[in-house]
Residue, then its C-alpha position, 0 to 999 in steps of 0.5 A: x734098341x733101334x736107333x733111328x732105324x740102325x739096331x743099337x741094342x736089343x731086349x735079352x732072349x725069351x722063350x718062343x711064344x706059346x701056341x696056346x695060352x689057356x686062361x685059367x685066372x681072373x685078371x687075363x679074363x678081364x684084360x680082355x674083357x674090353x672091345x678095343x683090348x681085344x682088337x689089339x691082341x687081334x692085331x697081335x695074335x694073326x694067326x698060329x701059322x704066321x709070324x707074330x709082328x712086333x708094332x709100336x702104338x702108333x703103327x696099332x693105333x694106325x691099323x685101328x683106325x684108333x687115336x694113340x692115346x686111347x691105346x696106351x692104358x689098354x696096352x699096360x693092361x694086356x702086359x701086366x696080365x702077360x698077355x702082350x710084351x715088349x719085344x724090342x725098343x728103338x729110340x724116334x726123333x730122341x723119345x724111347x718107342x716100345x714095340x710089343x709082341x704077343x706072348x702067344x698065337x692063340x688063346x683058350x679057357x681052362x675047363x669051367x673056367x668062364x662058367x666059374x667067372x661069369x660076370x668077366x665071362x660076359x663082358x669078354x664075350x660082348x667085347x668079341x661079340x662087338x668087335x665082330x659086329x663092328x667088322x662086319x658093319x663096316x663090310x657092310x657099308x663098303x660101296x665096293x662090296x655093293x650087289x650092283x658094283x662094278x665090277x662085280x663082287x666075287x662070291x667069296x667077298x659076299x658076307x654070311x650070316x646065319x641062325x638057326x634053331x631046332x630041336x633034333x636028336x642027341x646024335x644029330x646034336x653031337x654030329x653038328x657040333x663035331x661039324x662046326x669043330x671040324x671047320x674051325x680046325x680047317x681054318x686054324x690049322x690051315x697054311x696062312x697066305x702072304x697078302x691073302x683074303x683077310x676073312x672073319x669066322x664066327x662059329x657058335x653052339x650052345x644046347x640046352x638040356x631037353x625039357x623033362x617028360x610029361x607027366 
């Protein structure tokens, strides 16, 4: 326990947390089927090659730009489905504060797992669809980011957006997704920098299988 800043005790030892938890059952998937669930393990979950923080509600609730009380029944959720834990206490002006840390840096999907759950699927998918949508608006809205700022923006601040749809080979569908999957493993596996650019990628594929021959 932390009190008032001096450690006067602390939680028993847990295992490191995993780089990568696959979920793999139903209650993880909804836990995280909700935009504001999925901005806290954003907080939580910087990246595989940084340190993961240990916060307290008010410190997420401050980086979220959200009021504490709205977070608290989304923070009981992401623990109960052992996503997030609570890593140390300390007590502030004599009420207990708990401060929790992710279980793990990274998150995928066991294999046909989602198309298993595809109502859960959904609302996970829209609850990152948004949270990305709403970062980039805000990006978008910044005064500071404008064409005609002074001074100038550089071009790695410039926002990217690009859909594109076509029918080509099966090769060529293969060589795509490879390249995309390729970029993602740059980015994730890349060395993390201390008071770095903080950057958003999304990355999406999907193919269909080709319409049957005439006749």
């Amino acid at each position: 326990m932390w009190q008032d800043g001096g450690v006067t005790e602390s939680h028993p030892e847990e295992p490191e947390p995993l780089v990568v938890r696959t979920i793999s059952d139903v209650d993880s998937l909804r836990a995280l089927a909700d935009p504001t669930r999925m901005a806290l393990l954003t907080v939580l979950m910087p990246g595989r090659h940084t340190e993961l923080p240990v916060m307290s509600v008010k410190e997420l609730a401050a980086t979220l730009g959200e009021p504490q009380t709205k977070l608290y029944r989304h923070i009981k959720q992401l623990e109960a489905a052992g996503l997030i834990r609570v890593a140390a206490t300390r007590m502030v002006s004599g009420i207990l504060e708990q401060r929790y840390q992710a279980r793990q840096r990274d998150l995928a999907f066991g294999s046909g797992f989602l198309r298993e759950h595809a109502d859960e699927s959904e609302a996970v998918l829209q609850a990152f669809l948004d949270n990305f949508r709403d970062g980039l608006l805000a990006v978008l809205r910044d005064k500071r980011l404008a064409p005609d700022a002074v001074p100038r923006v550089p071009e790695y601040l410039r926002s990217t957006l690009f859909s594109y749809e076509a029918r080509v080979t099966p090769e060529r569908a293969a060589e795509i997704k490879s390249r995309l999957q390729e970029v993602m493993s740059s980015i994730n596996d890349g060395p993390e920098t201390p008071g770095g650019v903080p950057v958003s990628v999304l990355i999406g594929y999907y193919a269909q299988p080709p319409d049957p021959p005439a006749g």
